[in-house]
N, C-alpha and C positions, 0 to 999 in steps of 0.2 A: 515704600518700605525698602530698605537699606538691605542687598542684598551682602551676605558675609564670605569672605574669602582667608582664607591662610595667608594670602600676600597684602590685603588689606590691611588687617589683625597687625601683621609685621611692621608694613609703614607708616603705621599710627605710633608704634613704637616703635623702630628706629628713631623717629623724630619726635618724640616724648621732651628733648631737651633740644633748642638749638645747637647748632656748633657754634656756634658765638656764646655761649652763656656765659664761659668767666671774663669776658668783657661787661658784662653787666647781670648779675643774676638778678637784680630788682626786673621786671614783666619778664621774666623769659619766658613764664607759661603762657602770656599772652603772645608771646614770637611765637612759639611752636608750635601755639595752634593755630595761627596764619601759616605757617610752611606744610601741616598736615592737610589745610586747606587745599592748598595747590596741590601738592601731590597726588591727592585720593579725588581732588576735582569736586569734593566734597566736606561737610564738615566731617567728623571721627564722630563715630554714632558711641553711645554710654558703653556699649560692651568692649568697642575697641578702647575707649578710655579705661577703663576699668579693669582690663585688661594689661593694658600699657604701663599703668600705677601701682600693678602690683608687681608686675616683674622688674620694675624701676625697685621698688623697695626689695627686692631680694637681690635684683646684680648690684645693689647699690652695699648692700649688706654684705655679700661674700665681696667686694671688692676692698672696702676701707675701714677702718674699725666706724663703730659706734660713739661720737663724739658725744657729750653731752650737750642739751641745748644753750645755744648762745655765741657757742665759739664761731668767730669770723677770722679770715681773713683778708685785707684789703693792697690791690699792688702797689699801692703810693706808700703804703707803712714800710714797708721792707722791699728791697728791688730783689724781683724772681728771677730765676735763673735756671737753665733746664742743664742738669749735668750727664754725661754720656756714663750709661751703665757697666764700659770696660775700660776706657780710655780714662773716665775722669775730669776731662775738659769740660768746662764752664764754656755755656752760649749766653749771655746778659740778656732780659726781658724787659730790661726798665721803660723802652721806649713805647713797649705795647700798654704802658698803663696809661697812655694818651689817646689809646686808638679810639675815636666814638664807638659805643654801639648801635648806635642807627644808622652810622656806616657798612658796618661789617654786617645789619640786620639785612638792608639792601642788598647788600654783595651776599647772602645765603637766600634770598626770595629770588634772585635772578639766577641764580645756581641750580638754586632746586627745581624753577618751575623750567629753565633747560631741559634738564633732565627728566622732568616728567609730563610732558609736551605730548606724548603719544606714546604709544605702546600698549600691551594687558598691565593688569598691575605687580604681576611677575616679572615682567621686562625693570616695569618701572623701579621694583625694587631693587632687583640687583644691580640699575645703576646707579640709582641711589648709596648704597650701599659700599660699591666700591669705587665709585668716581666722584662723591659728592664733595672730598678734600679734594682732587686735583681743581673741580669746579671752581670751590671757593677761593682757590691759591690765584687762578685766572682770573677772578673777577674784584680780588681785592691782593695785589699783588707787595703791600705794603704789609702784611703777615706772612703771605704765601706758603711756605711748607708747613710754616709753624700752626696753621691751623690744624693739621693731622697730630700736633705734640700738646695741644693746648688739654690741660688737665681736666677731669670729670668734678673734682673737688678740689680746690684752689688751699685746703687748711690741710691735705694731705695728697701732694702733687705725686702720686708713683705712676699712676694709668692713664691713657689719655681720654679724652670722653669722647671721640669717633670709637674706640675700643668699647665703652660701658655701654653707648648706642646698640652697638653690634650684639653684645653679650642682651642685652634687655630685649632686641626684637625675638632671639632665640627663644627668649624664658618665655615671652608670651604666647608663642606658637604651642607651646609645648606642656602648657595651662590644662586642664585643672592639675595635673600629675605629672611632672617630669621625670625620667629618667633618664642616667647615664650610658652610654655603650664605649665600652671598650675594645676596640678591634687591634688585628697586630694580623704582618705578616708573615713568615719564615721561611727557611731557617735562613740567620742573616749570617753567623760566624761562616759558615761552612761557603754556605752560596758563594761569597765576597772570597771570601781566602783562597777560595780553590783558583786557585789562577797562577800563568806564567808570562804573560804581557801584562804592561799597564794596561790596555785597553782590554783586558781579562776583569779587571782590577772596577776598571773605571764603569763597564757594562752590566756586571753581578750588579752593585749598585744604583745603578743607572735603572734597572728593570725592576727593583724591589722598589724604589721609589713610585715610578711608573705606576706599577701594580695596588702600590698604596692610593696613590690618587687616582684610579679606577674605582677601588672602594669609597671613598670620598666622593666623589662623582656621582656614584649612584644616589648616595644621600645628596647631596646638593640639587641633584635635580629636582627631586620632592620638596627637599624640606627649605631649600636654598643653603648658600656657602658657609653664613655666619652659625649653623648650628654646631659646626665644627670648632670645639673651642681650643683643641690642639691636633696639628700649629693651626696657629692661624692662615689662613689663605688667601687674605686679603693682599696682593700682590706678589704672592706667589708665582712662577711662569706657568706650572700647568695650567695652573688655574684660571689666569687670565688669557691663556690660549685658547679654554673650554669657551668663557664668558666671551672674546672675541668673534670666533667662529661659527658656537652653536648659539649663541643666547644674542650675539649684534650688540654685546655693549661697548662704548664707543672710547677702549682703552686709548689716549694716546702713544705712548709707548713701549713695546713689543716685541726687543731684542731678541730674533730666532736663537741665537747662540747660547741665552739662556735656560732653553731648554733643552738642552744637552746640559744640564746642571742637576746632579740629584738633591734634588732641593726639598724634596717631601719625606719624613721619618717612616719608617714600615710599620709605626703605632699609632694610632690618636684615638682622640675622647670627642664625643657629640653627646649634642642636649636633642634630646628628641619625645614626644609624646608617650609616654610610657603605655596605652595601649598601641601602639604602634612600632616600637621598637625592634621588638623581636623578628617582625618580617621586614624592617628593615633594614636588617643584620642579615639576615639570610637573602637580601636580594644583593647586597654588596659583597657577600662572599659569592655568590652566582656571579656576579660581574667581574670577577677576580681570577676564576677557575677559568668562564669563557675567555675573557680577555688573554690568558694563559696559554689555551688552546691555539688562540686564533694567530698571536705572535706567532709559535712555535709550528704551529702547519705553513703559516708563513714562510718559514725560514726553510724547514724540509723540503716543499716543491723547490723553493730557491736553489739548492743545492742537487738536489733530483735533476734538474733541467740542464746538463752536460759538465755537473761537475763532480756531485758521489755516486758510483754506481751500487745507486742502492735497488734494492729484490724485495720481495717481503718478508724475509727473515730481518732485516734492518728496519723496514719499519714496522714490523714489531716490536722488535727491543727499543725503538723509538718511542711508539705509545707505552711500554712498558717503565721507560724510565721519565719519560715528562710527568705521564699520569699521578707518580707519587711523591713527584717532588715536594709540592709548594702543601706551608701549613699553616691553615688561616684558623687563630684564637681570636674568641671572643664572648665577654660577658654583657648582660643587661643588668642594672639595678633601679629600679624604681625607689622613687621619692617616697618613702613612710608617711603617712599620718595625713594622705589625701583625705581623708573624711572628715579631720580637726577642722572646726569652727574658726578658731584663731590660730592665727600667726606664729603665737609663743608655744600654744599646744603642737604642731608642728614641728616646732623645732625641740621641743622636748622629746619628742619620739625618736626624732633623729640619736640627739644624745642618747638616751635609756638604749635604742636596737646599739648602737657604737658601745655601750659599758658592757653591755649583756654578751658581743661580743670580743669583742676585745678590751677586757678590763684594763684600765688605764692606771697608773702608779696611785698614790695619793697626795702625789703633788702634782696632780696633774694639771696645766700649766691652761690648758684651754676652758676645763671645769671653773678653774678660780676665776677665769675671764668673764664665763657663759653666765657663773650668780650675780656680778657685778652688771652684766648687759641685762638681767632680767629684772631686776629691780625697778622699779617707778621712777620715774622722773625726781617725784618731791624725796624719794629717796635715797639717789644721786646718780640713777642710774645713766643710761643712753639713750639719745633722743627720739629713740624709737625700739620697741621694744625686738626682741628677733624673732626672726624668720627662717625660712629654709635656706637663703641665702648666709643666715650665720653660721651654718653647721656647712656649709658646704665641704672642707676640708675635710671634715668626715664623711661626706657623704663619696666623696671620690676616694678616701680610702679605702671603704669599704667595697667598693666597685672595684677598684684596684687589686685590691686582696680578694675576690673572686675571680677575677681577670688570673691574675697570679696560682691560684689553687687549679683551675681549668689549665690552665698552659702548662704547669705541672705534670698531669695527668696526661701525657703526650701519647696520640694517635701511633700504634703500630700498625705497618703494615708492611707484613713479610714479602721480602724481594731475593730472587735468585740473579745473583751476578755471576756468572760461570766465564773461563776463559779468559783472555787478556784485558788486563784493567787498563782504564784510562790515565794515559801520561800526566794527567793535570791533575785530577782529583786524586786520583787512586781508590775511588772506592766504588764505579760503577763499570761494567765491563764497557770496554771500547766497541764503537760502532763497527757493525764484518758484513761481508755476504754471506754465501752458501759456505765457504770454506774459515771451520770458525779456528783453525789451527794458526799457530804464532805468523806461520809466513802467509796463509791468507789474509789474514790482521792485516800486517805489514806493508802485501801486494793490494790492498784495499787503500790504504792512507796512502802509499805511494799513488795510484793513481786519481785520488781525490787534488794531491801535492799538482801533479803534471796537467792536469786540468785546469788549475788554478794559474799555473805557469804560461800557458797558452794563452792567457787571457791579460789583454795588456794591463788592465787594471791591478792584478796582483804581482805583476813581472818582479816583484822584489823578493816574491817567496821563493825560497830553494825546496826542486822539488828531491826531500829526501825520505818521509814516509817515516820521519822517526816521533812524529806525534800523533799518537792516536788517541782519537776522543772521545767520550760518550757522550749521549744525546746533549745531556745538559751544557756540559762545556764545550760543544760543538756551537748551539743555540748564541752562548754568552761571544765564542768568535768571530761569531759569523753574522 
């Protein structure tokens, strides 16, 4: 008996389609299930299929419209071209309409089975996942990048299908019932502007990003990377520093310097099991707040150790103002109509909860869409009827607009800033000792200044005590 894993489940879908398919979509299902062979060392037992097949028809759904059946298209009719989404330049594709596919099938069986040669099937996926384009660019170098751009659906080229891969193993992890989470971290205006160096400027930032991919983190460890559907993470720096480091996946390229990049948003969205979500919402804000702590005690003894002569009245007003800095929102929304029998019932519930709340004009533009896709085939409809992946747009609105109502609703929590405010912010009192009057302030920051002056590494600072700081933007300089 076939024992079942979350990481199994996944790798049966990620590889639901080769990455060769628009070189040949005639057998592709028969390539991918030779590549899920080698991967899982095993064939894909019915549930992992089954599984696989219907989160293909829902990323398949929220990704491209619903063609009607018939429509093809073939690269020799028309020469493809992949156009850049800001620049506008044209890359010509005409040559790949000669490439074999039992070439490039080759060159993805010796890819994949690299990569899944040993390991859990944890390991295996996430290198699957995010090295299985570098793999295939090395082992068929006669497409090489261009297999990360090559399209999911060749009659509407927007997405690439390493992309739809990714989006599909999510959906099926996250099976019978998905749900959205929306998480965010703050406050970003304040945090970031409070500053009088660029390097004030560039470290607000620099730590909200951070902190963001802390939260992320926590979910990828569980659930893996791609349930993260914004941003994406798939080469990301943190992120490949996390997979590097703690997971051994075998990035080859690894620029340190891009990780002093704030490259990660203080928002995203994850596809996660809707009984599960909620606590894992709450263990990513825990890993947020700790991560929080742990920076910021960091930085205090750093400074404690011969350069602020800090007492316990300072680290008090220390824990006083870290403790209520940082503000973590976040909503869940479950997927409606997990009970429906069918597909179209499902997504009908979606629509009805979306009109019911937010009633929509009467030309509403995605309704007129919705009767046209629901229609039969001999009707004129689309080739398949919808699903949850056709309402997705709503279904993220709606989670959006909870997201949004919650954040709204913003956490007080009363703070006494008494005594000389900080030169930066202005709006928390400045770090003192015992003596909390303007010239103790002042003989406070001067001798934090002349400490620093002492020390060849900062010898460029003048020690003059005319910037005093509070915890926070002490933290962001230091």
């Amino acid at each position: 008996m076939v024992s079942h894993s979350r990481w199994s489940r996944k790798i049966a879908a990620l590889l639901h389609d080769p990455p060769d398919k628009p070189f040949g979509v005639a057998g592709h299902k028969e390539r991918a299930t030779e590549l899920q062979r080698l991967a899982l060392k095993r064939g894909a037992d019915t549930d992992e299929v089954r599984r696989a097949e219907r989160a293909d028809w829902i990323a398949s759904a929220a990704d491209r419209v619903n063609f009607p059946e018939g429509m093809e298209t073939f690269w020799h009719q028309q020469e493809a071209v992949l156009t850049h989404p800001l620049a506008g330049r044209e890359l010509g594709l005409g040559s790949l309409a000669e490439v074999s596919v039992w070439d490039t099938h080759e060159a993805a069986k010796n890819a994949v089975n690299s990569l899944a040669k040993d390991g859990s099937e944890a390991q295996v996926f996430l290198r699957l996942w995010r090295c299985l384009p570098d793999a295939l660019a090395s082992e068929f170098p006669r497409v090489g990048a261009l297999f990360g751009m090559m399209p999911a659906d060749t009659r509407q080229p927007d997405h690439p299908l390493l992309q739809h891969l990714s989006i599909t193993a999510a959906i099926a992890d996250s099976l019978p019932q998905p749900a959205l989470l929306v998480f965010s971290i703050g406050p970003v205006q304040e945090f970031i502007a409070a500053a009088r160096r660029t390097q004030d400027l560039w470290m607000g930032s620099w730590l909200l990003s951070f902190l963001s991919w802390t939260a992320m983190r926590s979910i990828a460890e569980t659930y893996g990377p791609d349930v993260v559907l914004f941003p994406s993470l798939r080469g990301q720096p943190l992120c490949d520093f996390w997979l590097v480091h703690d997971k051994r996946v075998p990035i080859q390229q690894l620029p340190r310097e891009d990780l002093a990049l704030a490259s990660v948003p203080n928002k995203f969205v994850a596809l996660l099991p809707a009984a599960e979500a909620r606590a894992a919402a709450e263990t990513a804000e825990r890993a947020v707040r700790n991560e929080w702590m742990r920076l910021t005690d960091a930085v205090f003894a750093g400074l404690k150790n011969g350069i602020m002569p800090a007492d316990d009245l300072t680290r008090q007003r220390w824990a006083e103002q870290v403790k209520t800095q940082l503000e973590v929102y976040w909503s869940v929304l479950a997927w409606p109509g997990e009970h429906e029998i069918s597909s179209l019932k499902q997504a009908d519930t979606v629509k009805l909860l979306f009109e019911n709340l937010c009633p929509p004009d009467a030309d509403w533009q995605f309704g007129q869409m919705y009767q046209l896709y629901a229609k039969t085939k001999a009707e004129g409809g689309g080739q398949y009827e919808p699903n949850w992946g056709t309402t997705y747009g709503l279904l993220y609105a709606l989670a959006d607009r909870a997201f949004n109502a919650r954040k709204s609703l913003r956490d007080f929590i009363p703070a006494e800033e008494k005594g000389e405010k900080c030169t930066v912010c202005g709006q928390r009192a400045a770090l003192h000792g015992k003596d909390r009057s303007r010239g103790g302030v002042r003989a406070f920051w001067s001798e934090v200044a002349n400490n620093l002056k002492a020390r060849k590494r900062y010898a460029e600072i003048k020690p003059n005590g005319r910037e005093r700081l509070c915890a926070i933007c002490t933290i962001k300089r230091f």
